[in-house]
N, C-alpha and C positions, 0 to 999 in steps of 0.2 A: 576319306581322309579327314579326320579329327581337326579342328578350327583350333586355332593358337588361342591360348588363354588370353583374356584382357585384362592387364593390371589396372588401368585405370579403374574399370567398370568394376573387376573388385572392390578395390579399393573407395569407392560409392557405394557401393553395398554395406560395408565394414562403418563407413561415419554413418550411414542412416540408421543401420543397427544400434551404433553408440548410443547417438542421440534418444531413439526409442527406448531404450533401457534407461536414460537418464531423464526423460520425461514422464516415462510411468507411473511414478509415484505419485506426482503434483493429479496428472490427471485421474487416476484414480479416484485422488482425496474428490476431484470436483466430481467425479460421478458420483460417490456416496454422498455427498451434501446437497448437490442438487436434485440427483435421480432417481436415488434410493432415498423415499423420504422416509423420516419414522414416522410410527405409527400414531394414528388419533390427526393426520393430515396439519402438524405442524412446520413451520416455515420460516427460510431467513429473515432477520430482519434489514440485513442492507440488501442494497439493488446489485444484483450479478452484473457485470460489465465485458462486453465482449472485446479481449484485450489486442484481440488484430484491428478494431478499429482504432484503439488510441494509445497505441508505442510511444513509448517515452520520448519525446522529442530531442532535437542539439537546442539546450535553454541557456547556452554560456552562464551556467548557475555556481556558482564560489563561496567560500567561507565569507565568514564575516570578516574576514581581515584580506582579502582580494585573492586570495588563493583558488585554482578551479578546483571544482568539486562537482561532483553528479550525483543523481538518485542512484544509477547505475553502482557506486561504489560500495552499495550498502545489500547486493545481491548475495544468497544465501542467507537472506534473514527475510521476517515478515514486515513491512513497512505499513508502518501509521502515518496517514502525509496528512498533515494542516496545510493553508495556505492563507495567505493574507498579509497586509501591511506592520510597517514596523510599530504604529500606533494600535497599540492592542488593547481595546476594549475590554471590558465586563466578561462579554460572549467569550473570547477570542480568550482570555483567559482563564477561562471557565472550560473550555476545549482543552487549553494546556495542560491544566492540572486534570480532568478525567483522561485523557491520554496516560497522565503517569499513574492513575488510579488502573486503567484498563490495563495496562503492562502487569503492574504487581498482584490484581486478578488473578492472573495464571499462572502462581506461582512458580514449582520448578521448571516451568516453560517459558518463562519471561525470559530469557535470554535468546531467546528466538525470536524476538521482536525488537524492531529499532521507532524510535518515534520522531520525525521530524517534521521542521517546518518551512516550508518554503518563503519567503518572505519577498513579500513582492516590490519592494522599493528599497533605498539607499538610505533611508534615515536611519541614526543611531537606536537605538534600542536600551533602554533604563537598563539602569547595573540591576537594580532591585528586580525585573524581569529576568534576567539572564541566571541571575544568583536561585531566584526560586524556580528554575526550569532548566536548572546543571543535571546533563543527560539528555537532554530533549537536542537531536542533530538540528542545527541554525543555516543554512545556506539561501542565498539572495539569486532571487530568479526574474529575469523580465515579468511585468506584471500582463501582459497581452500573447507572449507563447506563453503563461500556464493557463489563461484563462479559452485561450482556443485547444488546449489539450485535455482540459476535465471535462467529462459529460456533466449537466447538470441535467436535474430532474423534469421530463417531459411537464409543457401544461403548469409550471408552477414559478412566481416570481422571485427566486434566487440565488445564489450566487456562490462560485467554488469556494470560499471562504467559510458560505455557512456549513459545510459538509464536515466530512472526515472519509479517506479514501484508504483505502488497502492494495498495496501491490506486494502478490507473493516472491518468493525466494529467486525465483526464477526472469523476476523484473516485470511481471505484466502487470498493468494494473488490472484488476478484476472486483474490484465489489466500492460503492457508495453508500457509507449512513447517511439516512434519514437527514433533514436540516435541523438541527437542535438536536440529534442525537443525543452526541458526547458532547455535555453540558454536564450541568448540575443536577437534573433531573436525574435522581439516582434508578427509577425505575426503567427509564430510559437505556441509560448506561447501561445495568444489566441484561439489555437484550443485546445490546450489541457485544459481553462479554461473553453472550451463550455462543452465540454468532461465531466471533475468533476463536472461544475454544473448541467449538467441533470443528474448524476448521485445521487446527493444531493438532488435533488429536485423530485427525482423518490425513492427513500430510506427512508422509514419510521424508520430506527435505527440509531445508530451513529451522 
């Protein structure tokens, strides 16, 4: 006698399948950037980050004018996260502006990238800042959940501020520059735009 079909148990077969087909692409790109190296033993330069250890957290994070907002809202695009206070240093704006140098980098692919900054306190923030970093996403996030949610660099005395982080399309975070990266340091900056575009050009989403 033939067993009754199970719609349930289909019907879990049919989302893992989805899902499988809709993560495909992302994970591919990470097996060719990471597994398949090219030739002459060349290598990223940010830190790969294992993104089941550190999911986007609940950071009750909002516009600048109290409205919620999440990283989450900006999925299907490649995110550039700053993070830091509203008192923005030399450094910190030396990050801002190679952020918007890094985006227009990649040319007809800069639209697959958003560049935001997490800002970790309530202070107002200078027009003259705002006005020269129109484009750059601004939302305010407790400054103690982002700083227990960034890895920082084993063995070194730093701070998520000094980085620049990358979470793909799909929301994970996965990759850390260097501290000083994205600076001024134009040689610098160029390894990390080698970095994003193979990884842009090995990514079939976002």
């Amino acid at each position: 006698m033939e067993k009754p079909n199970n719609p349930v148990g289909r019907g879990r077969w049919k989302l893992l399948a989805v899902l499988a087909v809709c993560a495909a692409p992302l994970l591919a790109s990470y097996f060719t950037y990471y597994v398949v190296k090219p030739k002459g033993g060349a290598t990223n330069y940010g830190a790969l980050i294992d993104p089941r250890a550190y999911p986007i957290p609940a950071m009750a994070s909002t516009t600048l004018d109290g409205k919620p907002a999440k990283l989450e809202d900006f999925k299907g695009k490649w995110i550039m996260l700053k993070v830091g206070p509203s008192d923005c240093t030399q450094a910190c704006q030396d990050q801002l502006f190679a952020m918007r140098q890094l985006r227009t980098m990649q040319g007809k692919e800069m639209e697959r990238i958003e560049r935001v900054w997490l800002i970790t306190d309530n202070q107002p923030l200078e027009t003259m800042l705002l006005r020269v970093n129109d484009g750059t996403r601004m939302l305010r996030a407790p400054a103690a959940a982002v700083d227990h949610w960034l890895p920082l660099e084993p063995g070194v005395a730093d701070r998520a501020s000094d980085h620049v982080y990358l979470i793909d399309p799909l929301g994970n975070l996965m990759m850390r520059f260097p501290a000083g990266a994205v600076s001024s340091d134009i040689e610098k900056v160029k390894r990390v735009h080698k970095d994003i575009a193979k990884l842009l050009k090995a990514s079939a989403i976002g």
